[in-house]
N, C-alpha and C positions, 0 to 999 in steps of 0.2 A: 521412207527411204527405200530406194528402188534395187535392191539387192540381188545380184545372177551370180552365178556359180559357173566357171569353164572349167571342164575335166581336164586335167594336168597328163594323165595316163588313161591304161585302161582300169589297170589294177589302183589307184589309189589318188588321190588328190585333187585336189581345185584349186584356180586362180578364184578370189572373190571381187567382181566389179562393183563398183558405184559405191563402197565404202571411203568416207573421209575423217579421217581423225580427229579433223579438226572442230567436229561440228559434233552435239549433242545423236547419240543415238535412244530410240525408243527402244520397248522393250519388245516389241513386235519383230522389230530387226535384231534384237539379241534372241530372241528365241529361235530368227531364223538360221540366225551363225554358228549357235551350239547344234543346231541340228545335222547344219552340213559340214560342221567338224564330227559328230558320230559319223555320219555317211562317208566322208570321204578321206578322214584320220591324217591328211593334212590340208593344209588350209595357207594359200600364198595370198599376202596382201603388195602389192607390185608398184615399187615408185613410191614408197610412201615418206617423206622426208618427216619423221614424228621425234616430236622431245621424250627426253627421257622418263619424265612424268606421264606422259602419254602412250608410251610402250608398255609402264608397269598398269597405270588402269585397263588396258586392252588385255592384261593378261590377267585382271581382277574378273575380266566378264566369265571367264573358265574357272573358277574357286580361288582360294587362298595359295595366293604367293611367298615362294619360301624364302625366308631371309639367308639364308646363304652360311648360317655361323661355322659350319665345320669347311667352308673353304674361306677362311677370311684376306688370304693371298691372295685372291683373286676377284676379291668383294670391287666395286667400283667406289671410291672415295663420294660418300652424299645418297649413294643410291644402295643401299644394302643387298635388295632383292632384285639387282644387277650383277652379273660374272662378265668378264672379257674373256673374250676364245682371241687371243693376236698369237701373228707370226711376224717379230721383227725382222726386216732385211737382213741378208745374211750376203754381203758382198764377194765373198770366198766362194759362196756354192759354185757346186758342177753339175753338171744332169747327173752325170754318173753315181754321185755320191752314194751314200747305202745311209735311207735313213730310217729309221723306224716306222712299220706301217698301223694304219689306224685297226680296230676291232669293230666290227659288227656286234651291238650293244643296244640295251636299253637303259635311259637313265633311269641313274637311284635303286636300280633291282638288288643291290648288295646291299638295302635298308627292307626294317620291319613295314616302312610304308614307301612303296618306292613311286616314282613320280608318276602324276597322271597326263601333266602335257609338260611342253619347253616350248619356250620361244625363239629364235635368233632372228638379229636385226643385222642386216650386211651394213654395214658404216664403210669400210674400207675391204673390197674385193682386189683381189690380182687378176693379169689380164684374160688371162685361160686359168682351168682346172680351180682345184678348192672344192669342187661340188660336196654336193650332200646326197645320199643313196638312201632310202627307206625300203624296209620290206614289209610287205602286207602277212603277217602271221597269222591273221582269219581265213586269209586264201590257202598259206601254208598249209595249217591243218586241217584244212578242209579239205584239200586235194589228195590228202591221204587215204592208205587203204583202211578198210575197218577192221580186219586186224592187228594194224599197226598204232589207232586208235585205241584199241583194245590194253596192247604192250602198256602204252603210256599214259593209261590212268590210273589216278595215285602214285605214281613217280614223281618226285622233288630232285631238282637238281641245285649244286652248291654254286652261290655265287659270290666268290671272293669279293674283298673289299674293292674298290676301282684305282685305276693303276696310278692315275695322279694323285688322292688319295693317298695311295700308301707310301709314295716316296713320303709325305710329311708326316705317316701318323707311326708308320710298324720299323719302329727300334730290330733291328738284326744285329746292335753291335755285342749281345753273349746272347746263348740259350734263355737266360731269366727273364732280360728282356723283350727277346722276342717272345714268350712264352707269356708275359704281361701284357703285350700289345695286341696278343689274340686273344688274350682275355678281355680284353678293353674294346675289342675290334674286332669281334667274330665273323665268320661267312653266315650268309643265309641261305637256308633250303627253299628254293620259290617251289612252285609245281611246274611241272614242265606245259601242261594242259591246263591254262587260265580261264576261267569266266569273266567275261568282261562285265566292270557289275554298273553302266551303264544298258548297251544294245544286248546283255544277256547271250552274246555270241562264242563260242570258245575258239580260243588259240594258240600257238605255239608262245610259249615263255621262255627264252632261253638267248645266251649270246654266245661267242668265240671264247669268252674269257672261263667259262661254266665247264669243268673239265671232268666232273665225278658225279653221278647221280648217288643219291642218297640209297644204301643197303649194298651200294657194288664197288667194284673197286675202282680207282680208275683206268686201269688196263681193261676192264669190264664196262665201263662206262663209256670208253674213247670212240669206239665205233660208232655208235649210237648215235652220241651226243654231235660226230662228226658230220653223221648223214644228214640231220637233219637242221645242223647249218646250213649244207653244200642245199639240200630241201628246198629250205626257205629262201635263200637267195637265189632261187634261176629269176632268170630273164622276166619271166613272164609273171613275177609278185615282183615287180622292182620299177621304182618310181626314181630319176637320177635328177635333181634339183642344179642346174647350171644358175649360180649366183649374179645379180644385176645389182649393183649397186642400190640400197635403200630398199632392197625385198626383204619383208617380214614374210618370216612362218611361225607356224604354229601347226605340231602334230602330239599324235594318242599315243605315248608310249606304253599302253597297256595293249596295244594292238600291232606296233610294227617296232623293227630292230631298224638300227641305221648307224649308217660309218661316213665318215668325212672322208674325204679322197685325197691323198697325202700325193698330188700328182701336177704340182702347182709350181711357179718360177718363185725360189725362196731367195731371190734378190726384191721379192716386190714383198709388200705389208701385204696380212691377210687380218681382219681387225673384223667382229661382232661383235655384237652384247644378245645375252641370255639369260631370258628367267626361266623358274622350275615352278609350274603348279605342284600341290603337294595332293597326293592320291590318296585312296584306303587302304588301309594295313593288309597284307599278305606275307605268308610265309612264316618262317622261324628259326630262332636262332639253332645253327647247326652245332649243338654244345661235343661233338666224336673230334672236333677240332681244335677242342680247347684244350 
């Protein structure tokens, strides 16, 4: 199989050519796909009309696919280790509307083992906007000063449970109950400075939602934690994925944040399907929250 790679950016990604779903791959070509998923932390496979069988084995060649149980609302009826990301028409919208905007995020970081990739399959795109943003957090903190490096080794910052998530899981209707749901449901401490335990590279850990670093307060922590959002996301670590119908990706959330761009015509359908590789354990439970 005759495998190319075109740089999607400068800072991060690849289109992959000459892959077809439909046809047995060797392992010479999977050796070469995991490689330039290390390398380029994501990976666009472009026009690929694939069953849903065939989406979840592409996401077996990256490890163990996660069944999805703690969001069963969103599970796909037959396909477990499928989620829907849809936005139904909304024939009322106006531009103007004020709707909620998305966070700069990595999946599963509010878990003892938070994800090592995702997939998403474009099934149904709107005509403009919808994108997907990635940021390169090996470039982030690499481009930092050294002693800014310095500040934030061994720093852990808190990462709440995730926001869809919590509508179903954290009870607010008394104190006992909410006070049982963070017992049931705690935040985790990640490090702020991760080692990737693939390429051995280090980088920025952290998202929008991560608001206290662990030993400070968060009025102590806001600053920080703010810069080095605003940090990671310039221009120049940012990959902005403009969706085509039937584009698969596939990226490293141990190596980059990314936000969906909430900037789309919500009279049209926005419809994917997503699986979660499942990664190695990191962090711990932040028990000063319980």
């Amino acid at each position: 199989m005759n495998l190319q790679a075109r740089r999607l950016s400068y800072s991060l990604g690849a289109e992959i050519i000459g892959l077809q779903f439909g046809h047995p791959i060797d392992e010479a070509s999977l050796s070469w796909l995991r490689a330039a998923f290390l390398e380029y932390s994501v990976l666009l496979f472009r026009g690929q009309s694939i069953t849903r069988e065939q989406h979840i084995a592409m996401s077996q060649w990256f490890g163990e696919v996660e069944s999805n149980d703690a969001a069963p609302l969103m599970r796909l009826e037959g396909y477990p280790q499928i989620l829907t990301v849809v936005h139904k028409p909304n024939p009322d919208w106006k531009p103007t509307d004020d709707y909620v905007g998305r966070f700069w995020h990595t999946d599963h970081s509010h878990t003892l083992t938070p994800a090592k990739a995702t997939t998403l399959h474009g099934v149904e795109i709107p005509d403009v906007g919808g994108d997907t943003m990635f940021a390169n957090m090996y470039a982030a903190y690499e481009s930092l000063s050294d002693g800014m490096k310095k500040i934030l080794d061994g720093l852990y910052g808190v990462h709440p449970i995730g926001l869809n998530t919590r509508r179903r899981r954290i009870d607010k209707s008394s104190p006992e109950r909410l006070a049982e749901s963070m017992r049931r449901y705690p935040p985790i401490a990640q490090p702020l400075v991760r080692v990737h335990p693939d390429s051995g590279r280090k980088s920025l850990y952290l998202s929008e939602k991560v608001k206290q670093i662990v030993g400070m307060s968060a009025d102590e922590s806001g600053p920080l934690l703010e810069f080095l959002c605003k940090h990671a996301t310039r221009p120049q670590f940012i990959y902005r994925h403009c969706w085509q119908k039937e584009d698969l990706l596939i990226w490293d959330n141990r190596c980059l944040m990314h936000l969906a761009a909430n900037d789309f015509d919500k009279t049209q359908t926005r419809y994917l399907e997503r699986t979660v590789i499942n990664g190695t354990p990191s962090g711990y439970v932040y028990a000063e929250a319980m």
